[in-house]
N, C-alpha and C positions, 0 to 999 in steps of 0.2 A: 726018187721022189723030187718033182722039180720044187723052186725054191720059189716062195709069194714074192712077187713080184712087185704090188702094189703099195708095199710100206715104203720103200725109197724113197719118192718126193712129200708124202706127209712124214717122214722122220727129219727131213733137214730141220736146223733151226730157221726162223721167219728171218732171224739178222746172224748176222756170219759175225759180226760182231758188235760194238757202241753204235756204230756208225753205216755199217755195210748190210743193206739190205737185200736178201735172198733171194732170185727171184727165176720161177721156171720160165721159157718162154713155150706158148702153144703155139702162134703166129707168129711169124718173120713179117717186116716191112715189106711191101709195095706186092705182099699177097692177095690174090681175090680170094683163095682157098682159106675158109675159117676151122682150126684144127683145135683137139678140145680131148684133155686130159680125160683118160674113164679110171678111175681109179679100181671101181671092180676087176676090170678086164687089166688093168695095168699098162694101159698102151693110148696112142694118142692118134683121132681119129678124126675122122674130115666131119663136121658139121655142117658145113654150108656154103656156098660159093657165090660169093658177091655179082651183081652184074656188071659189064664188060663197064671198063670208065671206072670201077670204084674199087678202092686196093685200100688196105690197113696200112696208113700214114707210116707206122713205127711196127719195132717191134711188139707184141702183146703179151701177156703172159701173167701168172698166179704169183702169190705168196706162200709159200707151204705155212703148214703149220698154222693156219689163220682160218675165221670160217666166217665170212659175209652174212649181211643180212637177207643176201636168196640162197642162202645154204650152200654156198659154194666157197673156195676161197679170193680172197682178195684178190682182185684183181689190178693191174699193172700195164702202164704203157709207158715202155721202157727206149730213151730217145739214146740213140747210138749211132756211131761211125757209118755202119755196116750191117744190114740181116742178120742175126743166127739163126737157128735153125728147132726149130720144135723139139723139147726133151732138152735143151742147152739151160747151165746154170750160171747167172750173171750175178754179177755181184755189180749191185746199184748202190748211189745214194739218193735221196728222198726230196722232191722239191716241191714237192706240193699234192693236192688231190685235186680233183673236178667232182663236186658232190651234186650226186643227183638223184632222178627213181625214176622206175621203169613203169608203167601201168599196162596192164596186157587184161582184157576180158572184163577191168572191171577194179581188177584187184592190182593195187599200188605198192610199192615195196624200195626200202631204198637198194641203188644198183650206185655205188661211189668207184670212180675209178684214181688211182697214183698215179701221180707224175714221175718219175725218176730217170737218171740221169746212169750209163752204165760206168762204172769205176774208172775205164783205161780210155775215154771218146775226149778224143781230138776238137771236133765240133762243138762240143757243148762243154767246154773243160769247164769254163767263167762261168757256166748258172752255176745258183746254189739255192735260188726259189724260183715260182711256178711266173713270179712279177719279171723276172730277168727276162723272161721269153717275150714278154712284150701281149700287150691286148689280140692283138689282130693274129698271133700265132696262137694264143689260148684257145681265142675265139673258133680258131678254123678245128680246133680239137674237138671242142663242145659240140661244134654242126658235122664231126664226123662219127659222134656218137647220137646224136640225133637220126640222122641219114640212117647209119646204120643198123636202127632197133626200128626203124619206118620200115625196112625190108622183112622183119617177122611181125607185121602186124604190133608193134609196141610202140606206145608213146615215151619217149627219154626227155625227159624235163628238167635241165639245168638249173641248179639250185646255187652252186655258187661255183669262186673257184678261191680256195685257200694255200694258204703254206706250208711251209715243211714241218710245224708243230704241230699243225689241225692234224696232217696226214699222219705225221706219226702216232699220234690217240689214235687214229682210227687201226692201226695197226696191232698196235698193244690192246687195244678191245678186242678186235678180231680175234688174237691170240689166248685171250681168255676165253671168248665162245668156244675155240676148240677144244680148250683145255675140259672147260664143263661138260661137252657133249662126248666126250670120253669115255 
């Protein structure tokens, strides 16, 4: 009898430790190809393909163990040396979120994404908040989630951009939604 496949990444814990936060990635950097955890099916699968000129800045990817406010898990854009690779677990630290919502058809819902930073990245050793990146490198994150939710018909409406405390509440709530829908 083969063995469920699907508990794997909702069993991680969301922090590996105090400090070390968990994170799957679905999308590698400088992807057009958008790839997207099915946890029924227990596999990870292409959703969407950017057009030509527009690629995922960074790595992308979930929080296990956490459950957003569009029913999914938290989500993650995780800044690193290097690509991994879909299905890969990194172990991050936290430097902020981009809080925003998404409106599609009418109906509004908040869509907040993390900042962090991967554990072992060369590039980014010195952040430790979302302010260290500078305006103008926020900025281009925020109009890259704009752009990209304009491609499925969604408004992405930037709401702010906070720190590494904001994000972490947002974390620890996540983590109780899951816990309740249990």
């Amino acid at each position: 009898m083969a063995r469920k496949t699907t508990q794997g990444f909702w069993s991680l814990p969301a922090w590996a430790d105090k400090t070390t936060l968990t994170v799957i990635i679905e999308t590698p950097k400088d992807s057009r190809n958008k790839f997207a955890f099915d946890p029924k099916r227990g596999v990870f699968e292409l959703k969407k393909v950017l057009p030509a000129g527009m690629s995922f800045p960074y790595d992308f990817g979930f929080v296990p163990s956490t459950l957003a406010d569009d029913g999914d898990p938290i989500d993650v854009l995780v800044l690193m040396d290097e690509p991994a690779f879909p299905s890969c677990v990194v172990g991050c630290r936290l430097i902020g979120v981009i809080e925003g919502e998404t409106t599609e058809d009418g109906q509004t819902e908040r869509n907040d994404r993390l900042i962090a930073i991967e554990d072992h990245t060369h590039s980014f050793e010195i952040v430790k908040t979302l302010s260290d990146l500078g305006e103008g490198f926020v900025s281009e994150l925020e109009a890259f989630f704009v752009n990209y939710h304009e491609l499925s018909n969604q408004q992405y409406r930037v709401l702010g951009a906070r720190g590494p405390k904001v994000a972490r509440a947002h974390v620890d709530d996540a983590i109780r939604k899951r816990k309740k829908r249990r």
